[in-house]
C-alpha positions in Angstrom: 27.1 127.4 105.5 26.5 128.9 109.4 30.4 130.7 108.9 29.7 131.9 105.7 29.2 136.0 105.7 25.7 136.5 104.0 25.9 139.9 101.7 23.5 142.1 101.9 21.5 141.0 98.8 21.5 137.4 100.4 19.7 138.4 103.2 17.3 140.3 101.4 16.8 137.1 99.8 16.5 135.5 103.3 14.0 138.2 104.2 11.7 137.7 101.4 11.6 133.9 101.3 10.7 133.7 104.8 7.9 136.9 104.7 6.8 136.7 101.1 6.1 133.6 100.1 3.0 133.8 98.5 5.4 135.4 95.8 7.5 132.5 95.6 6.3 129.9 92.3 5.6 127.5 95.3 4.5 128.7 98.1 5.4 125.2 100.5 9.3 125.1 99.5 12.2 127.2 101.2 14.1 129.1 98.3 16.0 130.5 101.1 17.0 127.0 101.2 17.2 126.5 97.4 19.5 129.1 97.2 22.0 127.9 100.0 21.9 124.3 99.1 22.9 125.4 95.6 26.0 127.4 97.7 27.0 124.7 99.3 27.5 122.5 96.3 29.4 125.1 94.7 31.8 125.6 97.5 32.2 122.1 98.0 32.9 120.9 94.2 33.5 123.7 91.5 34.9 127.5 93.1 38.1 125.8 94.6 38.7 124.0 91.4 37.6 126.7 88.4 41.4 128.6 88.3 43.1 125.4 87.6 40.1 124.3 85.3 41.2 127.6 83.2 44.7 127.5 83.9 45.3 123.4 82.4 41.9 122.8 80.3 41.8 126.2 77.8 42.2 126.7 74.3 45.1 129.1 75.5 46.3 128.0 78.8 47.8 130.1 81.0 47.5 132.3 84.3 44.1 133.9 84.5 42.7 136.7 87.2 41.1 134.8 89.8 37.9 133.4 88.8 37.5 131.5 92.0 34.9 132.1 95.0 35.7 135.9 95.7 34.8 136.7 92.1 31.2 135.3 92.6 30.8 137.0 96.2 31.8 140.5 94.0 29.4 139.8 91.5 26.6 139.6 94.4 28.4 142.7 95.7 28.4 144.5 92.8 24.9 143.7 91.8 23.7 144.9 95.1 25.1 147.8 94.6 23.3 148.4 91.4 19.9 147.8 92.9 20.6 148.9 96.3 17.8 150.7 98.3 15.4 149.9 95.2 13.2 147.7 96.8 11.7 150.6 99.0 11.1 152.1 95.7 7.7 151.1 94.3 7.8 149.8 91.0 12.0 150.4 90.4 12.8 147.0 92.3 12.9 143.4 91.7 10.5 140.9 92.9 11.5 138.3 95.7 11.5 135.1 93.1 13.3 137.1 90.1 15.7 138.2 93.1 16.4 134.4 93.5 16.8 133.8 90.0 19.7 136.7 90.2 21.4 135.3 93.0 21.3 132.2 91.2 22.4 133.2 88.2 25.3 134.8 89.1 26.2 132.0 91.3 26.6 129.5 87.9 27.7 132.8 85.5 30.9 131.3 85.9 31.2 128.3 87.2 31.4 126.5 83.5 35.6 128.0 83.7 36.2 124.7 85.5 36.3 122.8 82.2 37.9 125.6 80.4 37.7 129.4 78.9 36.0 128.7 75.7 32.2 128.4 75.7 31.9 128.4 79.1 29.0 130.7 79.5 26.4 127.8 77.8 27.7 125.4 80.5 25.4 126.8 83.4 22.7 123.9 82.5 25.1 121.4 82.8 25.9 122.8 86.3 22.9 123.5 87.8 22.1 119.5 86.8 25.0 117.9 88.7 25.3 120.7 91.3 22.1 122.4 91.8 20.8 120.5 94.4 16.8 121.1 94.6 16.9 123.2 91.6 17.7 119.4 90.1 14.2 118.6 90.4 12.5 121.4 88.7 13.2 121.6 85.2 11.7 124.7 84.3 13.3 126.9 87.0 16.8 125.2 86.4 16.0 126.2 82.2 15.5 129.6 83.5 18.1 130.2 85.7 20.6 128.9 83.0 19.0 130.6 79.9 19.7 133.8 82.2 23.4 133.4 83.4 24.5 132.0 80.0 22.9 135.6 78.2 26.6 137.2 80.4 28.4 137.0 77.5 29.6 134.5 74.2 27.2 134.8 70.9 23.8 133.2 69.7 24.2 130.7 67.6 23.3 132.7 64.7 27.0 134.7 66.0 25.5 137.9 67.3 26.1 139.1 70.3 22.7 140.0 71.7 22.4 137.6 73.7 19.8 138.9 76.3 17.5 140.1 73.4 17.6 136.8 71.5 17.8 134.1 73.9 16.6 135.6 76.8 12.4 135.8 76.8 11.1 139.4 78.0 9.2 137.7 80.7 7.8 134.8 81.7 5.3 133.5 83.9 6.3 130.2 86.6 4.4 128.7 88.9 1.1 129.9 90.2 1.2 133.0 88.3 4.6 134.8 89.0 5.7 136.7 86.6 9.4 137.1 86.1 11.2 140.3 83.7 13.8 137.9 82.7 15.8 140.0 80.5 16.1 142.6 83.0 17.5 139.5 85.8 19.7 138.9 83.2 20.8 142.3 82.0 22.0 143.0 85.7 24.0 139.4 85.9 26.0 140.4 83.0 26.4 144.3 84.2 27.5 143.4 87.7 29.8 141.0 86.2 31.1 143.4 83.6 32.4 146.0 86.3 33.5 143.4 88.8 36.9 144.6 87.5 39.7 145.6 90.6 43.2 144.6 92.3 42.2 142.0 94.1 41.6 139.4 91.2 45.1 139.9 89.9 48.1 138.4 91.0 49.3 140.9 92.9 52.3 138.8 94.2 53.6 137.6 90.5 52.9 141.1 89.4 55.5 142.3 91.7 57.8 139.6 90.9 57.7 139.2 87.1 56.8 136.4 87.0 53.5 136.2 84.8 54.1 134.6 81.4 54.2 136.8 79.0 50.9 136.1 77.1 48.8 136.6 80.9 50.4 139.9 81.5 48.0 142.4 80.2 45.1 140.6 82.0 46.6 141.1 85.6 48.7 144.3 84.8 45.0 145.8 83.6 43.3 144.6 86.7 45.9 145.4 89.1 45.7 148.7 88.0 42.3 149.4 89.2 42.6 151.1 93.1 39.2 151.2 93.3 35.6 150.2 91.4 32.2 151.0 92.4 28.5 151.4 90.9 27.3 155.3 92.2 23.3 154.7 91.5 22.3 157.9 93.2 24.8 159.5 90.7 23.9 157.0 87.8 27.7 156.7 87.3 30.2 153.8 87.9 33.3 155.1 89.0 37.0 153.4 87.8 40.2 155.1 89.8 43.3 153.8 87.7 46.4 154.0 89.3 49.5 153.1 86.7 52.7 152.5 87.0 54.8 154.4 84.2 57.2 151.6 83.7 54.4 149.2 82.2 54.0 151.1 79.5 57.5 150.8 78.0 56.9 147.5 76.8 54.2 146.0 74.2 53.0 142.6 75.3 51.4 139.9 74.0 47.4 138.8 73.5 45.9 135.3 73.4 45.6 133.6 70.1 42.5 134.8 68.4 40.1 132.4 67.0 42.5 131.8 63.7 45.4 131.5 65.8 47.1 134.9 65.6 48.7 136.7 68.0 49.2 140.7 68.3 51.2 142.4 70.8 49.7 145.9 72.4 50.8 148.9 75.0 49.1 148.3 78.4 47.0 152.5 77.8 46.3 151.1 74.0 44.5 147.8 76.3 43.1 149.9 79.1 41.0 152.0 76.7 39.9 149.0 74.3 38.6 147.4 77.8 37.1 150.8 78.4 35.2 151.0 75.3 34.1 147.3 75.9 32.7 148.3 79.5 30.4 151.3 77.6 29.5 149.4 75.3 27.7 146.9 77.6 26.8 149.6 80.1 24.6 151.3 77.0 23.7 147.6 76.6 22.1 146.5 79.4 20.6 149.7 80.1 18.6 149.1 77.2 16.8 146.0 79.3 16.8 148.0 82.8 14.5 150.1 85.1 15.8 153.8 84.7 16.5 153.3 88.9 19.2 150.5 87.9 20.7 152.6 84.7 24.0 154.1 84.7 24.9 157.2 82.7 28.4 157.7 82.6 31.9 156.3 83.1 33.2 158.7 85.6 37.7 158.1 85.2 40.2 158.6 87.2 43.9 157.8 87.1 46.8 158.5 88.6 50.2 158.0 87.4 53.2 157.3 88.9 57.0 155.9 89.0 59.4 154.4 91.6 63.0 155.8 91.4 65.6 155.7 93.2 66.8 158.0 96.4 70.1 157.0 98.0 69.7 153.5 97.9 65.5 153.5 98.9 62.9 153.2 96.3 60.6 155.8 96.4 57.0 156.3 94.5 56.1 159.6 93.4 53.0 160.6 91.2 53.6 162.5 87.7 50.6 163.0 86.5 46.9 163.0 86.6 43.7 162.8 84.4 40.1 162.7 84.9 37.8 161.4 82.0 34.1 161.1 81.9 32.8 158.6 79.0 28.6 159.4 78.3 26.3 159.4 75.5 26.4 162.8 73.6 25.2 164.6 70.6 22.3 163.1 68.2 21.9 159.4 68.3 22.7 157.3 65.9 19.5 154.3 66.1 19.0 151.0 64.2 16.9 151.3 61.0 16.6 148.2 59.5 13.4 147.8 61.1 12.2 149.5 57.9 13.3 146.3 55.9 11.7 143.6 57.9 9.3 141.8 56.2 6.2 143.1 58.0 7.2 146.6 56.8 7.0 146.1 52.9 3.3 146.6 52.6 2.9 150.0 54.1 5.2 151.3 51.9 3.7 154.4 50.1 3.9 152.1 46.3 1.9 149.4 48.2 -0.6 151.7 50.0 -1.5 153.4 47.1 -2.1 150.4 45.0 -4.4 148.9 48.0 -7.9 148.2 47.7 -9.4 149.5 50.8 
């Protein structure tokens, strides 16, 4: 692990677990060495393997963006820069353990693709048991750090998809009285990995060549698309720069089987925006479980298009067009109300009430 380039949220990690271990559930173990140990195993025995794992052992086989060892290190990336600076920020940071619990978590998010696409979020337990090293040995942390990496994404099992809310416990206390905000861990695992979205985890090479089948092509055409991604917390924005080439959106192409089976065929724009919507939708999400210094208010969009024609026998790329779009919450909100039907509502209901013996 000596060659292995720490990011900066890892050695904040370091920091901590060497300086603060009195906030630490056990004040005589390394989690400095949990944490790396954990690494190590991952390297070794699942990253290399998880593209082939969702490549031959999917529902829908096929050619995925990479879900290999980069995409983990830009998860830590991206969650770092979500949170960075925070921790000089009394009261708008995390604490050193839930920090280890992040890193953690985001290290297994994933890691259950090696057997396949389809439930793979729930199979962080079974992970961290054959691969977590120390973390083997202490049940309750290896519960927590799997309840929070498996709340990324998939449905309860009552099929709703509020994952963090209903499996994930607001906070819990470990050890000799640490107390851990595990929704919010958890709301920033499944954030970072939300908008961990750019040109490097497509194929950039089969891209260029045609080569994708045809059912793959949205997923790398979408992602190699992206020029450039990044959270702006002193902005409160995360910032998307498209860059399109004109002559993929000629053609419709087609989805994955859904769960029935079926099959639809869409215009690469008429994706972009449906992935889009799907990226608000879980930034308004997990703001809901985040401090305000972590929150992001707006999808600030740019994007560039251009075409390659032809000059005297050299292909040259010239932009036609550009557009800027910013995606935030406007005008009255529109809020949940059936907390007015649950059960401890009915009897302060005016009928009730004025029926009651006081």
């Amino acid at each position: 692990m000596s060659s292995r380039h720490w990011l900066p949220l890892e050695l904040k990690l370091k920091e901590f677990a060497g300086s603060m271990k009195h906030d630490f559930p056990n004040q005589h173990a390394d989690y400095w060495d949990r944490y790396t140990a954990l690494l190590s195993n991952l390297d070794l025995n699942v990253y290399p393997h998880i593209n082939a794992g969702l490549s031959c052992l999917s529902k829908s086989p096929g050619f995925y963006t990479d879900h290999g060892a980069r995409h983990f290190d830009e998860v830590v990336k991206f969650a770092g820069l979500l949170i960075e600076d925070t921790f000089n920020q009394q009261n708008s940071a995390l604490r050193p353990y839930e920090l280890y619990l992040l890193l953690c978590a985001i290290r297994v998010h994933d890691a259950g693709n090696i057997d396949g696409r389809e439930e793979h979020e729930k199979k962080a337990s079974a992970i961290l048991m054959k691969y977590g090293g120390q973390i083997q040995l202490d049940a309750t942390e290896l519960n927590l750090i799997a309840v929070i990496a498996q709340a990324h994404g998939g449905r309860t099992i009552d099929d709703d998809k509020d994952t963090i809310g209903k499996t994930v416990p607001e906070e819990t206390t470990v050890g000799g009285g640490v107390d851990v905000r595990s929704q919010l861990v958890a709301a920033l695992v499944r954030f970072a990995d939300e908008i961990c979205e750019h040109s490097a985890r497509a194929s950039m090479h089969h891209v260029s060549e045609g080569s994708l089948p045809e059912v793959n092509m949205l997923f790398h055409y979408y992602a190699a698309s992206i020029a450039g991604a990044k959270p702006d917390r002193y902005n409160k924005a995360y910032k998307l720069q498209f860059s399109f080439d004109t002559a993929l959106f000629v053609h419709k192409y087609l989805t994955p089987e859904d769960e029935a089976g079926n099959q639809t065929e869409k215009y690469l724009i008429d994706d972009v925006w449906d992935r889009i919507n799907k990226l608000n939708h879980e930034r308004v999400y997990c703001n809901r479980f985040l401090l305000p210094s972590m929150q992001t208010d707006r999808l600030e969009i740019k994007m560039t298009f251009f075409k390659t024609i032809d000059v005297s026998g050299t292909k040259v790329t010239t932009n036609c067009e550009q557009r800027d779009l910013t995606i935030k919450d406007e005008g009255y909100p529109s809020v949940p109300s059936a907390w007015r039907e649950k059960e401890e509502m009915s009897e302060l209901k005016g009928e009730n009430l004025a029926g009651k013996a006081w």
